[in-house]
C-alpha positions as CSV (number, residue, x, y, z in Angstrom):
1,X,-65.3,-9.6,-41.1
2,X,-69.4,-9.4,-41.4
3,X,-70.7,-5.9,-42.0
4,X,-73.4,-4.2,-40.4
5,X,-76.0,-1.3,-41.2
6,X,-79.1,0.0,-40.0
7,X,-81.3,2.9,-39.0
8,X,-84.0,3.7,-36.2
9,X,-85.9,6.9,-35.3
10,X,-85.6,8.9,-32.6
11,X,-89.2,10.1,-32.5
12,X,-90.4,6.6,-33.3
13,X,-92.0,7.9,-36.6
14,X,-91.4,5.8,-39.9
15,X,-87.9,6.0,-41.2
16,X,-87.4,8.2,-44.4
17,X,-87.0,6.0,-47.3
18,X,-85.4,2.8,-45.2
19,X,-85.9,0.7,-47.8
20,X,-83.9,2.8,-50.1
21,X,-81.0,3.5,-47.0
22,X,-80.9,0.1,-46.2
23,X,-80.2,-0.9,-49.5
24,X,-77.3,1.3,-50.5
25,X,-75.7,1.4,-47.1
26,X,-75.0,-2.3,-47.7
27,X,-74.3,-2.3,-50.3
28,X,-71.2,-0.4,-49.3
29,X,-70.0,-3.1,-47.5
30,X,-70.9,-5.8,-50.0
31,X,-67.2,-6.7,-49.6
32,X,-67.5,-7.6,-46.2
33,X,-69.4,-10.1,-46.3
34,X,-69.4,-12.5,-49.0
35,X,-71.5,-15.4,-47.8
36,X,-74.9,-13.8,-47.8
37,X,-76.8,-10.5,-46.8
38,X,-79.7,-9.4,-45.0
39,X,-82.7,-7.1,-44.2
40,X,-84.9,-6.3,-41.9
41,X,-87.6,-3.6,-41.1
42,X,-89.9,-3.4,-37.9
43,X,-93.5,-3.5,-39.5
44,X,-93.9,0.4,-38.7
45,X,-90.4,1.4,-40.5
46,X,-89.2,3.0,-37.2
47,X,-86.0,0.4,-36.9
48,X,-84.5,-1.4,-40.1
49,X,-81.1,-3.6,-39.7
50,X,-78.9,-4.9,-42.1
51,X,-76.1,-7.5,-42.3
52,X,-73.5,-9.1,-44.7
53,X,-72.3,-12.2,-43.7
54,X,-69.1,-13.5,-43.4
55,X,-69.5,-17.1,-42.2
56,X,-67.3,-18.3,-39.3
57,X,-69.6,-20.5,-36.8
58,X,-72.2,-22.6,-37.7
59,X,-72.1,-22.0,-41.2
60,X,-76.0,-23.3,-41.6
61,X,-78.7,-20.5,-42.6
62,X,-80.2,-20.8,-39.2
63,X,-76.6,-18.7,-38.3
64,X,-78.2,-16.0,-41.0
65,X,-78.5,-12.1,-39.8
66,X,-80.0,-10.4,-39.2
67,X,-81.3,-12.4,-36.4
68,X,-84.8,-12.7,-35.0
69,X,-84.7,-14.4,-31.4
70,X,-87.5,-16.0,-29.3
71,X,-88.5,-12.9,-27.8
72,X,-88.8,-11.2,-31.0
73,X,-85.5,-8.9,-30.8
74,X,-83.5,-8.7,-33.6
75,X,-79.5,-8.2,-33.7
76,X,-77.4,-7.5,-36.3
77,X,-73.8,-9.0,-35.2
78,X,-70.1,-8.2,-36.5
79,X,-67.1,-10.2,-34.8
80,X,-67.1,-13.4,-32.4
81,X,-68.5,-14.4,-29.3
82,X,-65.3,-16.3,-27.9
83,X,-67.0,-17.7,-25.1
84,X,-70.2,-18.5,-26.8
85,X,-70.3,-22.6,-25.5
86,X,-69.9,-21.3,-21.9
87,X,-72.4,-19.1,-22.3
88,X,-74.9,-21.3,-24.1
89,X,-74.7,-23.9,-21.7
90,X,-75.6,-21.1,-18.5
91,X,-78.0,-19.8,-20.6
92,X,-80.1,-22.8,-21.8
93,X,-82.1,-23.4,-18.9
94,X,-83.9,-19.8,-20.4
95,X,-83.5,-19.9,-23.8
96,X,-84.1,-22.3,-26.6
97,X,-81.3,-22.4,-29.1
98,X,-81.9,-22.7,-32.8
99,X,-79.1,-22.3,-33.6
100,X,-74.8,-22.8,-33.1
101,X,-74.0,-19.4,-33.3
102,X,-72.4,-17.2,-31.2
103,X,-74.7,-14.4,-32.5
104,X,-77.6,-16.0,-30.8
105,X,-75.6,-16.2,-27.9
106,X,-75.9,-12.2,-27.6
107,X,-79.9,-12.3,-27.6
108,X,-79.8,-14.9,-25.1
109,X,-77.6,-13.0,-22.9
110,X,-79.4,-9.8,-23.2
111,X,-82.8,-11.6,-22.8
112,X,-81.4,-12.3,-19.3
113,X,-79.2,-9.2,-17.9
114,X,-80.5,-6.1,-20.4
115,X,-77.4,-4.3,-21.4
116,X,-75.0,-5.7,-18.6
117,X,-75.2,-8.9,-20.9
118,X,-71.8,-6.8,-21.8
119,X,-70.2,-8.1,-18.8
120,X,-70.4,-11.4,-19.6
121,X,-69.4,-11.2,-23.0
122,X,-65.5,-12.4,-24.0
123,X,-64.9,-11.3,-27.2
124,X,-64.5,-8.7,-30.1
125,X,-67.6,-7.2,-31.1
126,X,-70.0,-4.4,-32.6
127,X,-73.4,-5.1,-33.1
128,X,-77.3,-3.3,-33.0
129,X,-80.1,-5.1,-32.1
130,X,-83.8,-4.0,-31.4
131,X,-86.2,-5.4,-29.1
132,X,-89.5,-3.6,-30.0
133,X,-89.2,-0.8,-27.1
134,X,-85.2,-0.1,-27.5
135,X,-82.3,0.3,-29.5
136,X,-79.2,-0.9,-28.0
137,X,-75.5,-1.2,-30.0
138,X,-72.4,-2.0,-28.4
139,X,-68.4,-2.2,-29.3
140,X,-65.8,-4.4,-27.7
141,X,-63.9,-3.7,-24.9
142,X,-60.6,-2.5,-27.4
143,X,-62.4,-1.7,-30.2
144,X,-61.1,-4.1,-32.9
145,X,-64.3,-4.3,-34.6
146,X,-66.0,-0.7,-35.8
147,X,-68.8,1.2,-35.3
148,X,-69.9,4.3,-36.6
149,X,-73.2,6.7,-37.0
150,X,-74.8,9.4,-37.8
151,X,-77.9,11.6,-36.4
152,X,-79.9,12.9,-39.4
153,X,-82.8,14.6,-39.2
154,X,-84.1,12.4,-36.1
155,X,-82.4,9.3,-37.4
156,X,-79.8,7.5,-36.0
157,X,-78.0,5.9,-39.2
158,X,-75.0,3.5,-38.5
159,X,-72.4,0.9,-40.1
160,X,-69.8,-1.1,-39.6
161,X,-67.8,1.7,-42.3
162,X,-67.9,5.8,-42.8
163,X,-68.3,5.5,-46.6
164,X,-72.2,3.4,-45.9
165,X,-73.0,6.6,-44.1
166,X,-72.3,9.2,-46.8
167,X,-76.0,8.7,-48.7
168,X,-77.6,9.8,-46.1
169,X,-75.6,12.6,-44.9
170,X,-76.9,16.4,-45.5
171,X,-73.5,17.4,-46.9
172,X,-70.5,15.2,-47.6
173,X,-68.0,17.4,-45.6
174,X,-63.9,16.9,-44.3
175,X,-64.8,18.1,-40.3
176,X,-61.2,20.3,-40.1
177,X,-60.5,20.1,-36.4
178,X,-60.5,16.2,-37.2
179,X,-58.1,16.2,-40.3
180,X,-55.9,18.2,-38.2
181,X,-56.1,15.9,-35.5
182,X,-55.5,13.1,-38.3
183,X,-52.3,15.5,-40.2
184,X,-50.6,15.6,-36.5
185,X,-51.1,12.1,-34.9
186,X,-52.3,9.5,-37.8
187,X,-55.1,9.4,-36.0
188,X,-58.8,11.1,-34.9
189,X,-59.2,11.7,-31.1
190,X,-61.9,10.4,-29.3
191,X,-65.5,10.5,-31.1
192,X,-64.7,12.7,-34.3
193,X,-64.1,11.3,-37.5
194,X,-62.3,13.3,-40.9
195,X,-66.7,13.6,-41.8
196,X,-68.8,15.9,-40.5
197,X,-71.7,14.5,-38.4
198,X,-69.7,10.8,-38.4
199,X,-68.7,9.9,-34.9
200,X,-67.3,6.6,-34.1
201,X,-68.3,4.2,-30.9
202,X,-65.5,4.0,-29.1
203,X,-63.9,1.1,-27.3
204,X,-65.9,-0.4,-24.2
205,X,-68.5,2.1,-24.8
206,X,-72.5,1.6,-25.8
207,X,-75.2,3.4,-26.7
208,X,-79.1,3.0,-27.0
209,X,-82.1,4.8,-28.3
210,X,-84.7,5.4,-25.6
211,X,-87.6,8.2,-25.2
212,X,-86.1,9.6,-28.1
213,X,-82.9,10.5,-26.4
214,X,-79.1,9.2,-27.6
215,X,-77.3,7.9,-24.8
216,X,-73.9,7.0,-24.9
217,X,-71.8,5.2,-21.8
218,X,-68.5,3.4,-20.8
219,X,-69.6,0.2,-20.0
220,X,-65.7,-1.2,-19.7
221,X,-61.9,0.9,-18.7
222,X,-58.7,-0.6,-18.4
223,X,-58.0,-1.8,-14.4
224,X,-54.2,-2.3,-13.5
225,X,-54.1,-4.2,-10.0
226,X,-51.6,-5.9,-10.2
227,X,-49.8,-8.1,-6.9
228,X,-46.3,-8.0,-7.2
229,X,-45.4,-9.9,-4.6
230,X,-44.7,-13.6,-6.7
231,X,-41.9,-15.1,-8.3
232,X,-40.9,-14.8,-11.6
233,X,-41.3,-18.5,-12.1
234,X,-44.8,-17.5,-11.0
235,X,-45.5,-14.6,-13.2
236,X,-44.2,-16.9,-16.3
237,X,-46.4,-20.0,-15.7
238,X,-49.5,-17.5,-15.2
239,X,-48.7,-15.6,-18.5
240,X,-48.2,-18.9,-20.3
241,X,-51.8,-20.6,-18.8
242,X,-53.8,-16.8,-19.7
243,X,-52.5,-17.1,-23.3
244,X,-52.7,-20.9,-24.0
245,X,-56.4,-20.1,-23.0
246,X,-57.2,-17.2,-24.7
247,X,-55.6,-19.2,-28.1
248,X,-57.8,-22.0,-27.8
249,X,-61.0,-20.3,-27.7
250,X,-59.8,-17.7,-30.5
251,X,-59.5,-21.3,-32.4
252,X,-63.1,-21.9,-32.1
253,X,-64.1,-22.4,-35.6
254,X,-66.1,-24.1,-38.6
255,X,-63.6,-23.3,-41.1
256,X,-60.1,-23.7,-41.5
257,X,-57.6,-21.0,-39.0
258,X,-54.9,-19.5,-40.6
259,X,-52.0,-17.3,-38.9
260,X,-50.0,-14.4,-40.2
261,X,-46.7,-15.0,-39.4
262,X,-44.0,-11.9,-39.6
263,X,-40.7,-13.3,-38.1
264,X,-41.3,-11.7,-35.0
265,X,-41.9,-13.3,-31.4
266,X,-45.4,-12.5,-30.9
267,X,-46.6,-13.7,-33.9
268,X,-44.2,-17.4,-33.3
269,X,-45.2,-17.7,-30.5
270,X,-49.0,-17.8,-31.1
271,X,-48.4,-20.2,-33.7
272,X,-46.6,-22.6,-31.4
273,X,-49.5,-22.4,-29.3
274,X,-52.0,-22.7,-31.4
275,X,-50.6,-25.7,-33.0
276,X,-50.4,-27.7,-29.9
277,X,-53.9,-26.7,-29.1
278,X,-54.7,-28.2,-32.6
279,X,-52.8,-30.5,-33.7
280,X,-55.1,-30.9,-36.4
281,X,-54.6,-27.6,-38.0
282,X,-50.9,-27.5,-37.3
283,X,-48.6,-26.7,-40.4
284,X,-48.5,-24.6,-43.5
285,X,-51.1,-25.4,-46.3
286,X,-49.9,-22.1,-48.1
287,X,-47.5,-19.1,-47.6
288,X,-46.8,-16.0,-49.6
289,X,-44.8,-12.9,-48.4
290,X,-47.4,-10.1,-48.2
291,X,-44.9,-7.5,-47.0
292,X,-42.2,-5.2,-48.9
């Protein structure tokens, strides 16, 4: 769980005080990342990025973020890349690697296909990068890793958290339609969040900074064509081969996997799986009961 920040004008005029942003914003998520932290400003303060750095692949500092690629665009990455050593072997005809990381896998994707680099990516995901003409951020396709910002004063400010926004917010202020939204469902609808001038990325959407103009879009939506016309033998061997897949590369690693376990099938049943993947990592090291 890494943790991102950053900010980058609209106007493309010097940021406001980006050292001093940058700074506290993450320093609000401090405790998402406890294996090292980052900064960056572009040399005219109109883009700044900031990471914390929780270490997953390639645990070397040449994995550190935020991350300057051969072109000179700069990401700042949350989540994993699961098929990042598909994609670096496609892509290394065009890119030298410097690194193992699935975060460098991103710049070398979007060095190639711009913002449809999305289409090729398998994973969970938000993340910001800059490559000297335009801003361009991006969420996963269900949205398991966050992403929110804020325009202020011709600044777009975002984070990987609400609370990293809030020093740079004109007012810190409950928006009501939102907490009633929140009071009736558990839950915000679409963009709003419970603060005033927060708004969240939603899933399979993306957004970039260009001419000075916001512009949010739907880069990925939920497609049900389904052929019924199999067996159920069929439909059970295909389930079995899509999930024994998506476990092994979810196993991709350079640290030890663990697996919450609740008692209930889903749960067993990605255990089994991933133990016969890896035999290697199969068994209990530790338990504990977490729950009531």
């Amino acid at each position: 769980m890494c943790g991102i920040a950053g900010a980058v004008s609209l106007a493309r005029k010097p940021v406001p005080k980006l050292d001093r942003a940058l700074a506290a914003m993450n320093q609000l998520i401090a405790h998402r990342g406890p294996d090292g932290h980052g900064f960056w400003r572009a040399p005219s303060d109109i883009c700044g990025l900031a990471h914390r750095r929780l270490a997953i692949i390639d645990l070397s500092p040449a994995g550190h973020q935020p991350m300057i690629g051969n072109d000179g665009t700069v990401i700042t990455f949350n989540g994993e890349i699961y098929n990042y050593v598909e994609l670096m072997d496609e892509l290394k005809a065009g890119w030298s690697f410097r690194s193992s990381s699935d975060t460098e896998t991103v710049l070398a994707a979007y060095a190639k296909w711009g913002v449809d680099c999305l289409s090729h990516l398998r994973g969970m995901f938000a993340f910001a990068l800059w490559d000297g003409d335009r801003f361009f951020a991006a969420r996963d396709r269900f949205g398991i890793k966050p992403f929110y910002y804020a325009v202020v004063d011709g600044v777009l400010y975002f984070a990987s958290e609400m609370k990293a926004l809030l020093p740079v917010l004109p007012e810190i202020a409950t928006d009501p339609d939102a907490l009633a939204e929140y009071m009736t469902f558990q839950y915000t609808i679409g963009e709003n969040t419970l603060f005033k001038h927060v708004q969240t990325l939603l899933p399979g959407h993306a957004l970039t900074v260009d001419n000075g103009e916001v512009k949010v879009f739907r880069y990925w939506d939920v497609h049900y064509d389904i052929d019924f016309d199999h067996t159920p033998r069929w439909f059970g061997e295909e389930m079995r081969g899509r999930l024994t897949d998506s476990i092994n590369v979810h196993l991709r690693s350079d640290v030890p996997v663990g697996a919450y376990i609740s008692g209930g099938i889903d749960s067993s049943l990605i255990g089994i799986l991933a133990g016969r993947e890896d035999a290697d990592q199969a068994g209990i090291d530790a338990a504990r009961d977490i729950g009531p």
